[in-house]
C-alpha positions as CSV (number, residue, x, y, z in Angstrom):
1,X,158.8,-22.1,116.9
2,X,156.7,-20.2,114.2
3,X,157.3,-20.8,110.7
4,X,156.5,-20.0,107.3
5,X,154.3,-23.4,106.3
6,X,154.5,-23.0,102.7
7,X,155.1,-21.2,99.6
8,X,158.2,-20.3,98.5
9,X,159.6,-19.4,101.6
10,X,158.2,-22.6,103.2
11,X,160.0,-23.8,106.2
12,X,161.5,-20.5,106.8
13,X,161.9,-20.2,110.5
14,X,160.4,-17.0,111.8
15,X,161.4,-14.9,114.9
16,X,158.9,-14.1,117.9
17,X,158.5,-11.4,119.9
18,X,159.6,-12.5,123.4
19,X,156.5,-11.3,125.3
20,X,153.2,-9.3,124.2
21,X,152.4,-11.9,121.8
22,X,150.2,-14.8,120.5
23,X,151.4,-16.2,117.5
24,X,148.6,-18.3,115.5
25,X,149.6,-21.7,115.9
26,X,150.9,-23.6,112.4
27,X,147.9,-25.7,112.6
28,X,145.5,-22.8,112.5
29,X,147.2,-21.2,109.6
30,X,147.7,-24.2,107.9
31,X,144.2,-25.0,108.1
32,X,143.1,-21.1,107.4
33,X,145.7,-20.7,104.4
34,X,144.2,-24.0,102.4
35,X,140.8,-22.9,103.0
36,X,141.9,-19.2,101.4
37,X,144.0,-20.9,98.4
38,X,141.0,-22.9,97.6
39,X,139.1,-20.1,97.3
40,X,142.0,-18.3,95.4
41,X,141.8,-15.5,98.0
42,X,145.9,-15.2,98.1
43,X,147.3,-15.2,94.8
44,X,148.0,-11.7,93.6
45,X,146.2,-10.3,97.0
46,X,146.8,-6.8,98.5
47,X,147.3,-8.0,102.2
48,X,146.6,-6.3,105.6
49,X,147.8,-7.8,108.8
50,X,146.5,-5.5,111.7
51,X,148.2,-6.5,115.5
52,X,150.9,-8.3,113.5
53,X,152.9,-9.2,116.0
54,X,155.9,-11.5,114.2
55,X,154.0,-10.9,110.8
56,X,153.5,-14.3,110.1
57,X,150.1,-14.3,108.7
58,X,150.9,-11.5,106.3
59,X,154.6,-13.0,105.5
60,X,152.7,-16.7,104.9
61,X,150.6,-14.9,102.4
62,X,153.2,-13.4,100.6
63,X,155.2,-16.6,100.5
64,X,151.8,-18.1,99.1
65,X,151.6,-15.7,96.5
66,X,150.5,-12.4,97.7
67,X,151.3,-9.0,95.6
68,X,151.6,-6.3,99.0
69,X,151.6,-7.0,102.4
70,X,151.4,-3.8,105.1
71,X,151.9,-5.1,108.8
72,X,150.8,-3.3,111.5
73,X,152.1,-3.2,115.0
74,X,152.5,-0.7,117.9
75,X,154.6,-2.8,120.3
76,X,158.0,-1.3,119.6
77,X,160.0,-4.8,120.5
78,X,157.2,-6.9,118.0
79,X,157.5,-4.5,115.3
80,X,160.9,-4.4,115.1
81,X,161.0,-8.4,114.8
82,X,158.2,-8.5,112.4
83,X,160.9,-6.1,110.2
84,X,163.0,-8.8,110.9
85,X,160.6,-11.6,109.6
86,X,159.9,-9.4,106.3
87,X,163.4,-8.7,105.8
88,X,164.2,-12.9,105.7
89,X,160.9,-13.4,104.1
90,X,161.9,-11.1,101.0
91,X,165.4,-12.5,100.9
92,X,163.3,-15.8,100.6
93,X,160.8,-15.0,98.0
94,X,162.6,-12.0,96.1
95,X,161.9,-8.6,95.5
96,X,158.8,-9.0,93.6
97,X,156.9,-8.9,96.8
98,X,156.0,-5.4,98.6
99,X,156.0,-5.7,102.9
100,X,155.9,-2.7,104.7
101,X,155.7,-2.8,108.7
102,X,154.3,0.1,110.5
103,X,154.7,1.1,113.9
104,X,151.3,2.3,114.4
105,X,148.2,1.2,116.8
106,X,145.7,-0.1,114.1
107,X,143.1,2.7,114.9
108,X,145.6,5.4,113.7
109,X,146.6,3.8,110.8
110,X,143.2,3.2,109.6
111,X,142.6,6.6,110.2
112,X,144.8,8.0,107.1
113,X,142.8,6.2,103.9
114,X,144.9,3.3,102.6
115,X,144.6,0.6,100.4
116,X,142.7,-0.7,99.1
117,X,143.3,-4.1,100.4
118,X,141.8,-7.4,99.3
119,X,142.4,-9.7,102.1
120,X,142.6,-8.6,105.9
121,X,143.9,-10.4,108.7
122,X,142.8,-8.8,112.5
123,X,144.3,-11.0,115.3
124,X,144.2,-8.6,118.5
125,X,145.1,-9.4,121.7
126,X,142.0,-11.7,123.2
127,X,141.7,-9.4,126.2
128,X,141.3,-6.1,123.7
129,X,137.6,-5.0,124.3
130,X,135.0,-5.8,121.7
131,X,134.3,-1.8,121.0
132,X,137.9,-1.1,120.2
133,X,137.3,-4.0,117.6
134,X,134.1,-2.6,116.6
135,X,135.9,0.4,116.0
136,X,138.9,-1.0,113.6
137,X,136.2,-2.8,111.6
138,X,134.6,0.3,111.1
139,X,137.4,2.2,109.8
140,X,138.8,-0.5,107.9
141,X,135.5,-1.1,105.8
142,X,136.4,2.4,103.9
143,X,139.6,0.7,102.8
144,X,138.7,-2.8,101.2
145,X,138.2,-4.4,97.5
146,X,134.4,-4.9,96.5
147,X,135.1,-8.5,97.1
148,X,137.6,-8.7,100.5
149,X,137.9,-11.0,103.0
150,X,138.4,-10.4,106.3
151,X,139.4,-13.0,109.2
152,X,139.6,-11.8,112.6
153,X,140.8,-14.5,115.2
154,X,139.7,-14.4,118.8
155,X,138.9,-17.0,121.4
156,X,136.4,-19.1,121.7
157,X,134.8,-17.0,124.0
158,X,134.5,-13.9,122.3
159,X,131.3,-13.0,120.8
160,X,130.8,-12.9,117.2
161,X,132.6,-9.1,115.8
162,X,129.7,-6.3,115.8
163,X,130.0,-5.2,112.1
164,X,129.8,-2.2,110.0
165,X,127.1,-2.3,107.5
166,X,129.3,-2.6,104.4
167,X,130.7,-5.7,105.9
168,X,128.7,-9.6,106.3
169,X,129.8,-12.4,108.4
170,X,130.1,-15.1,106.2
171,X,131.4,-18.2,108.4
172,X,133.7,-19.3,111.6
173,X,135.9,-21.7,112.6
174,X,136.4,-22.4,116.0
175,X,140.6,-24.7,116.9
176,X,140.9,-25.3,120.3
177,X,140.5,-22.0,122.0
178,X,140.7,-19.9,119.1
179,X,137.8,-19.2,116.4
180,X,138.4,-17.5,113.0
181,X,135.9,-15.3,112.2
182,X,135.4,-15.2,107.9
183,X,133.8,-11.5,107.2
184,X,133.7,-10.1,103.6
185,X,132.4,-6.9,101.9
186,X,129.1,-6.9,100.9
């Protein structure tokens, strides 16, 4: 069971896609959301979540506090529940907040300028090859704040993201099998 941890649609129980998927475990997004709050990286934020799955990294942030929230997912079945999620999620927090879900691979929605965004969450599939993410980073770079953070989760195994040159790694986090990478604008 996934669900939003906190915020003011905390506890809300969110909907899965039934195969295609790895939702971030609470723990992990627990752990990832106070380290972003403490660093008042939510509040007010212009959000990006990239292989969104259920949308529950984009729909924590907006229960946390974030302004926007554009969730991005070409699996017809997941898209169509991470609708689902923003639809309960805005019912939750109220109108104020702005989620969009797009059916789109990430490559081909970077490729029409967007944004700009201030906090960007890339959680591919762990098999999805290391130039494809090269790729996304590279497009995305055009579309962030002077000061955004991006955290892209893969496992443990992965190496550490080849990045553009407008982007830094700043830290990672490694849980179990999964490590967050912390990457911000330079």
């Amino acid at each position: 069971m996934t669900r939003i941890i906190s915020g003011r649609a905390g506890s809300l129980t969110l909907e899965v896609p039934d195969a295609g998927t790895r939702p971030t475990s609470d723990r992990v997004r627990e752990s990832l959301f106070g380290a972003l709050e403490s660093a008042d990286l939510v509040r007010g934020a212009a959000v990006l979540d990239l292989y969104a799955g259920s949308g529950a990294l984009a729909l924590e942030a907006i229960s946390r506090g974030a302004a926007s929230a554009d969730l991005v997912e070409k699996a017809p079945r997941a898209a169509t529940t991470a609708q689902r999620n923003a639809d309960r999620v805005v019912k939750s927090v109220g109108r104020d907040a702005a989620i969009a879900v797009h059916r789109s691979s990430a490559v081909a929605y970077l490729q029409v300028p967007r944004g700009p965004f201030d906090l960007v969450f890339i959680d591919p599939p762990y098999d999805l090859p290391e130039s494809e993410l090269t790729h996304v980073l590279e497009l995305l770079a055009g579309s962030l704040t002077p000061h955004a953070t991006v955290i892209v989760e893969r496992a443990k195994r992965s190496p550490e993201p080849t990045l553009p040159a407008q982007l830094t790694h700043q830290r990672d986090k490694r849980y179990g099998d999964t490590t967050l990478w912390w990457v911000t604008t330079i």
